[in-house]
Each structure stands twice: as structure tokens, then as C-alpha cells.
C-alpha positions in Angstrom: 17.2 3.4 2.6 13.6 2.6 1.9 12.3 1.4 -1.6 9.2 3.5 -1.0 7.2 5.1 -4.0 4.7 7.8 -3.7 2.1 7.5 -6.5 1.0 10.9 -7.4 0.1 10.2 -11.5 -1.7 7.3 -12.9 1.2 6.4 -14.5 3.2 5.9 -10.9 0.9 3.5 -10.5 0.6 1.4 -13.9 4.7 0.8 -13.1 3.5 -0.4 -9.6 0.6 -2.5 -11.0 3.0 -4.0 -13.4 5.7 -4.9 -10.7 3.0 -6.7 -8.8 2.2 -9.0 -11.9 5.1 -11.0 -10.8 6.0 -13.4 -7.8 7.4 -10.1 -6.0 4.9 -8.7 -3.4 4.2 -5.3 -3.7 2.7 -3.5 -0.7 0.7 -0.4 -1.5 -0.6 2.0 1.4 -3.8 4.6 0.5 -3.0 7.5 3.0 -5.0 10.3 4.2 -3.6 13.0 5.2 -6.6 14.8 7.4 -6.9 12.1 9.3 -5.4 10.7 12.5 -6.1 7.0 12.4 -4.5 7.4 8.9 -1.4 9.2 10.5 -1.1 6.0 13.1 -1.7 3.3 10.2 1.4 5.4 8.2 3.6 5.1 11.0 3.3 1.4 11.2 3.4 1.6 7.3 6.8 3.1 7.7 8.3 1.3 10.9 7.9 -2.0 8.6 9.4 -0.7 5.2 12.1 0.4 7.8 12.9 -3.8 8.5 14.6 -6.5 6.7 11.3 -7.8 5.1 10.1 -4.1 4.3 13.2 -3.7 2.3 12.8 -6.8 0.0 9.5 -5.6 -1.2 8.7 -2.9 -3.8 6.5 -0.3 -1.5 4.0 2.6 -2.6 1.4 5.0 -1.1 -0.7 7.5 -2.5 -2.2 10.4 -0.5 -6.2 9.7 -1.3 -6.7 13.5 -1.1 -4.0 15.1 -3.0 -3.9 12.2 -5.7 -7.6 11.3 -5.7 -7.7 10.2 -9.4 -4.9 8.1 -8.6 -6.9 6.7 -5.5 -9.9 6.3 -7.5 -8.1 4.1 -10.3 -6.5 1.8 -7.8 -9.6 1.1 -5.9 -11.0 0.5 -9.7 -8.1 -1.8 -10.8 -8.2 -3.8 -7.6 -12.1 -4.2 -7.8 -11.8 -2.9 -3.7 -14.3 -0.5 -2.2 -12.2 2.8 -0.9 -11.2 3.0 2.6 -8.2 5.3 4.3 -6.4 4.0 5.7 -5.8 1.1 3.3 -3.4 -1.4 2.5 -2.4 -3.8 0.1 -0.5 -6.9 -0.6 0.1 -7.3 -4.3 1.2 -10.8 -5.9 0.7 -12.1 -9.6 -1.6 -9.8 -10.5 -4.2 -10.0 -7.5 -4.8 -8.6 -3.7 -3.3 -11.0 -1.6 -4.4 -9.3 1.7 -5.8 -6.4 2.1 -6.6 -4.5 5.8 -7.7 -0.9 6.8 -7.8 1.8 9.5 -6.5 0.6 13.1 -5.6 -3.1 11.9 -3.0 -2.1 9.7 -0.2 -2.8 12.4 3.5 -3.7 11.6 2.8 -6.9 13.1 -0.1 -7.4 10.9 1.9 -6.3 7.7 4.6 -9.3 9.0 1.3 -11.6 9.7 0.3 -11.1 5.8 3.5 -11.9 4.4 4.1 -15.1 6.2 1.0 -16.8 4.6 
């Protein structure tokens, strides 16, 4: 059973924001869903939340197209320029590590965690 959130309100995402103000890593995932290199960076997206590790962590997407203000604000809050696929690692407060399109591999998602 995954602990996997989809963010579809600005609110969704506040709670998410909060939970990464603490020592807890939160890994958040900007999907789109037109897009086949997005498709490929969700399945490794999904194949990690699926492990051990990918349990322990608090884990969100947002769909960039159907959610765009929700999108919009993250890139915002984060002070990141917008890219889908997109993903995040979230500690106290701040982007710990951050990749997009074909890099975001389990393997690099594991990679980012251990340092």
C-alpha cells in the first residue's frame, strides 16, 4: 500500500509543503499526462514508492495539465522553473534534489536519498 497523494487543490499541496518542513523527505512528482517521456518518468515514480524506502516517505504528484494552478504554485513556492516530467526531494523546508524528464529513474530516486 503506497502513501501516494495526488495534489489536485492548492490546499493538497500546503499539507504537503508543511510535511516537508520537517526532517521527513517528501518526494513530489509534476506529471503530464500527454506526454510519453512523462508516462516513462511515472512508471519509475511508481516502481520506487512501490519499495521499502518509497514506503517510508510521504509521496505526491500533481497532473501539470489538469491541476495547472496547483503546478503553477509549486514551481512558485519552490522558486524552480517548470519542467514535466519533474521531481522533487523535499527536506526542512527546501529542494534537496531535484531531476526531470529521462533522468528521473528509480535508481536515481534511490541515488538522491542516500546523500
Amino acid at each position: 500500500m503506497t502513501n501516494l497523494h495526488e495534489l489536485t487543490t492548492e490546499q493538497d499541496w500546503k499539507k504537503v509543503q508543511e510535511q516537508a518542513s520537517s526532517d521527513k523527505p517528501v518526494l513530489v512528482f509534476k506529471h503530464s499526462t500527454s506526454c510519453p517521456i512523462s508516462a516513462d518518468a511515472y512508471k519509475q515514480f511508481n516502481a520506487f514508492i512501490e519499495t521499502d524506502q518509497g514506503q517510508e516517505l510521504t509521496t505526491a504528484y500533481v497532473k501539470v495539465i489538469e491541476s495547472r494552478p496547483v503546478s503553477n504554485q509549486i514551481a512558485e513556492d519552490l522558486d524552480v522553473v517548470h519542467k514535466s516530467p519533474q521531481i522533487f526531494l523535499l527536506q526542512n523546508g527546501e529542494v534537496k534534489w531535484t531531476e526531470s524528464h529521462w533522468n528521473i529513474t528509480q535508481e536515481s530516486i534511490e541515488k538522491a536519498l542516500q546523500s
